[in-house]
C-alpha positions in Angstrom: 183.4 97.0 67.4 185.7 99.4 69.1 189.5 98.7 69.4 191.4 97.8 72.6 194.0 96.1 73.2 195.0 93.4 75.3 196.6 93.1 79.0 199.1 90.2 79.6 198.0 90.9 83.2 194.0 90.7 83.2 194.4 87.6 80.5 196.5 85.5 83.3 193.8 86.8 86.5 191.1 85.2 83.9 192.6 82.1 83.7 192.9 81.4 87.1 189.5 82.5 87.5 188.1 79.8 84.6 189.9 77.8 82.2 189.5 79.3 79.0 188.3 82.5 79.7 191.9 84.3 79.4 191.5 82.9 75.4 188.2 83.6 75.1 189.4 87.6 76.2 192.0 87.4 73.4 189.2 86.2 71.0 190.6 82.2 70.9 187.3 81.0 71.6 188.1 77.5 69.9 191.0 77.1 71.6 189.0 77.7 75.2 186.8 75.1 74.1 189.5 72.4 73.3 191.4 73.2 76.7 187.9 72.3 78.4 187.5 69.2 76.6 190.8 68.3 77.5 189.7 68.8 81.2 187.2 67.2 80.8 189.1 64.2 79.9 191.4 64.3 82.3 188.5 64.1 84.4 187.5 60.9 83.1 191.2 59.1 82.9 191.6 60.1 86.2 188.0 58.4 87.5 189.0 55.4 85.5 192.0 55.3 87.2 190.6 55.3 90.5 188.9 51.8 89.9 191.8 50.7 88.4 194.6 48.6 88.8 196.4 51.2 88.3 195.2 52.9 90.9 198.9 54.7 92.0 198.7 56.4 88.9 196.0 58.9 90.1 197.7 61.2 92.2 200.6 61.9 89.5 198.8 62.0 86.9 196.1 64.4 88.7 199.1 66.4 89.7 201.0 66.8 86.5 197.7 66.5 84.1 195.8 69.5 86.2 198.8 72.3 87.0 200.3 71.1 83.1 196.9 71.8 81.7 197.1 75.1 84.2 200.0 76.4 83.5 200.0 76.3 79.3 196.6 77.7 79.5 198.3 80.8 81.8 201.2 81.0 78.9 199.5 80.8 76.5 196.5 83.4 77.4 199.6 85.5 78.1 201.4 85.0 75.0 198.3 85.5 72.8 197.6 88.9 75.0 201.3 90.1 74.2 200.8 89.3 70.4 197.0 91.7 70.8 198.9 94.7 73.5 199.0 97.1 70.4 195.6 96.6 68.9 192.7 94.3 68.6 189.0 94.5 67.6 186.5 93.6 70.2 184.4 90.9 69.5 180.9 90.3 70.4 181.5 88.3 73.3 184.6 90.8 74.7 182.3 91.8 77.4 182.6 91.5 81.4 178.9 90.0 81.7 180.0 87.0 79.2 183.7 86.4 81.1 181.5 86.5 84.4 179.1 83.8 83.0 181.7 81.1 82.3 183.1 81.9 85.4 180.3 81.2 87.1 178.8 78.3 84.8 182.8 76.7 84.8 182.1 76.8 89.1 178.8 75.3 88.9 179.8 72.6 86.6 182.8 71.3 88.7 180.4 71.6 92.1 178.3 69.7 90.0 181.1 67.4 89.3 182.4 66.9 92.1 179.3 66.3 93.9 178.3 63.3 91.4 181.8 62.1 91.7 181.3 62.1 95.6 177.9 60.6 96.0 178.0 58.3 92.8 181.2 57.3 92.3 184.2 57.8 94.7 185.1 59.6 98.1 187.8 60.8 99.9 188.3 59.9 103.7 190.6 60.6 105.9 191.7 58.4 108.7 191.4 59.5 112.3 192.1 56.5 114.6 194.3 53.7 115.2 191.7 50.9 115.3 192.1 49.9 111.7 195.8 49.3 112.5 198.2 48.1 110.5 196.2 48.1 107.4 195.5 51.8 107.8 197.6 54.4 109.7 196.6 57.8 111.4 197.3 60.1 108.8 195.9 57.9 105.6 193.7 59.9 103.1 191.3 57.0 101.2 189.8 56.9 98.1 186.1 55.3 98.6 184.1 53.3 95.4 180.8 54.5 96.6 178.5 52.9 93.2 175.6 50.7 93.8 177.5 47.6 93.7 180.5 48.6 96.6 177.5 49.2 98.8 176.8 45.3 98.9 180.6 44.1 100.2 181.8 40.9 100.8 184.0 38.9 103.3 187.3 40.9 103.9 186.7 43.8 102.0 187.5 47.1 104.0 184.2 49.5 104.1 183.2 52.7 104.8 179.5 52.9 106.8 177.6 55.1 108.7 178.1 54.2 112.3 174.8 52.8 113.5 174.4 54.6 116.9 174.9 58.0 115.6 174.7 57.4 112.0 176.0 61.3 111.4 179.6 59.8 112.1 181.0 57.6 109.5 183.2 54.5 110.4 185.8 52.2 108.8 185.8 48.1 109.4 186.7 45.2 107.6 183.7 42.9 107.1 183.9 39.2 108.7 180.7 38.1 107.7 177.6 38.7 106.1 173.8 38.0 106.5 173.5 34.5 107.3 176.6 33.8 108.6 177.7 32.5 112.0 180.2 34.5 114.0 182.4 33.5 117.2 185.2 34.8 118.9 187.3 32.3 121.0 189.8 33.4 122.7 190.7 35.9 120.2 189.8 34.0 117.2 187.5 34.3 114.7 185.3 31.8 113.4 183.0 32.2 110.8 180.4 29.4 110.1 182.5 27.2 112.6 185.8 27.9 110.2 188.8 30.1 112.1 189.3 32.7 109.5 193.1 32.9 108.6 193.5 36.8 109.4 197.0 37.9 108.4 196.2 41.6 108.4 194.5 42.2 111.9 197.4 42.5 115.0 196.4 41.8 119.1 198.6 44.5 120.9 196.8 43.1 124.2 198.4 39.7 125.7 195.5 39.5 128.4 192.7 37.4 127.0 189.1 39.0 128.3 186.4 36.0 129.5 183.1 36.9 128.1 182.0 37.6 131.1 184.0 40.7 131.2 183.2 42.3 127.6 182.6 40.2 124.5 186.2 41.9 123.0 187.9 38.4 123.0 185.5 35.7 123.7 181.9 36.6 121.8 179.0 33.6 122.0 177.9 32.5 118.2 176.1 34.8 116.3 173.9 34.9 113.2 173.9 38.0 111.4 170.8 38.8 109.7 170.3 39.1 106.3 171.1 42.4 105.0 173.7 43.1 107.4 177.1 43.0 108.2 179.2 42.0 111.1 182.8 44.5 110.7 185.4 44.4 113.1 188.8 46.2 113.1 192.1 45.3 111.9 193.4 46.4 115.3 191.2 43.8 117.3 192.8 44.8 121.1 191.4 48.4 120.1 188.5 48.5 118.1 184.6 49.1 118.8 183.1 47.2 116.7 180.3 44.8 115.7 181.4 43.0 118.5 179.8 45.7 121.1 176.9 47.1 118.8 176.0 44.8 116.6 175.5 44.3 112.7 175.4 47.4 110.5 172.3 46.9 108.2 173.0 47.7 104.2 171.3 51.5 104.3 173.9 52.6 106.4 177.0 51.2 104.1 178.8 53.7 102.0 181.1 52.3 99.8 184.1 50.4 100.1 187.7 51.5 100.5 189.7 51.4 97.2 193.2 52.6 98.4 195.5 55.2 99.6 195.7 58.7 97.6 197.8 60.4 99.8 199.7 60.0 103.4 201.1 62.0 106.4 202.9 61.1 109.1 202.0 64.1 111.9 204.9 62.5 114.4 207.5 63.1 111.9 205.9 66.1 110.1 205.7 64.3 106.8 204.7 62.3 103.7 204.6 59.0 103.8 205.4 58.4 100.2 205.6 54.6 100.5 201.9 54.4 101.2 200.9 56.9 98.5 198.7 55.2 95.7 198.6 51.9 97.4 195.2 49.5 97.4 194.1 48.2 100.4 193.5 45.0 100.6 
């Protein structure tokens, strides 16, 4: 084929476009193929990482595994254009329809991705309200397990569930108790199956105690959640609405549950909150 050489300028504007395609215009098709896999793998550690224990290893290693893998592709697409700027043979695949292709098949793949990741695997939410207080603050950004078995939760876990009266909003409680169990609030204290539930995590920011007579916020008769539901409450039990006003939230309505804290910003102080950055929550 015809000669033409390359342009450090057009290799680094196809890189940005796709990984790989910068190479693949210097005729390094291998080597677009091996920075893919590595993606692709990076892909994977980070997902493990996520349901990990070592879950506050996700967000560096997402940082410096992505813009590392970035930037070496942009060198190097560069380097290997500056090595062909005097001449090089066109290849076969040296043709605007192909770079457009992987563009566009690179795009569809990480949609793809990223969809399956979202609706299998893991979510991020963010954190509007206070009621989840002090476990969670305004400002938290959550990573969500949303597989088959975080949809069943158990006693204490922290969940993310479509809210049952408008089931287009999603909500985040702590479950108290599950189908079968008994639940009571006396006088601010939770009992489940007759047992006060030792509750370190919740606060009362409220000193008044309201009679049930009033709202059921502090004193709710017993209760027997039906099977294949779940009674959640807030952490911030003064200021949540909750079970305790509308009831159960039945199993097709539960997303996932909450597996910890990706990222954090304080709007009052116009920061990070680096302390709470790849924490669990427990």
């Amino acid at each position: 084929m015809a000669d033409r050489p390359r342009n450090e300028a057009l290799a680094a504007l196809l890189t940005l476009l796709g990984l790989g395609v910068g190479q693949v215009y210097n005729g390094e098709w291998r080597k677009a193929i091996v920075l893919n896999g590595i993606a692709v793998a990076l892909f994977i550690l980070v997902l493990l990482l996520v349901q990990s224990p070592a879950f506050a290893l996700v967000l560096p290693v997402a940082l410096v595994g992505g813009i590392g893998l970035l930037v070496f592709a942009l060198v190097d697409a560069v380097l290997g254009s500056r090595k062909r700027n005097d001449s090089y043979e066109l290849k076969p695949y040296n043709r605007v329809l192909v770079y457009v292709a992987i563009i566009v098949i690179g795009g569809l793949v990480r949609e793809a991705a990223t969809l399956g990741l979202r609706e299998g695997w893991v979510q991020a939410f963010r954190i509007p309200s206070e009621n989840m207080l002090p476990t969670l603050l305004v400002g938290d950004f959550l990573f969500v397990d949303r597989r088959a078995s975080a949809r069943t939760p158990g006693r204490g876990d922290v969940v993310v569930f479509r809210y049952p009266e408008l089931p287009s909003r999603s909500y985040i409680k702590r479950v108290v108790a599950v189908g079968g169990d008994e639940v009571e609030v006396r006088d601010k204290t939770l009992y489940v199956n007759g047992q006060p539930r030792e509750e370190s995590f919740i606060q009362h920011i409220d000193p008044a105690v309201h009679p049930r007579e009033f709202d059921p916020r502090d004193n709710f008769d017993p209760y027997t959640v039906p099977k294949g539901s779940y009674f959640v409450m807030g952490d911030n039990r003064d200021n949540s609405n909750d079970s305790r006003f509308w009831g159960p939230v039945d199993d097709s309505l539960m997303l996932g549950r909450v597996l910890g804290i990706y990222w954090s910003w304080d709007a009052g102080k116009g920061g990070p909150r680096w302390e709470r950055v790849g924490t669990r929550v427990r």
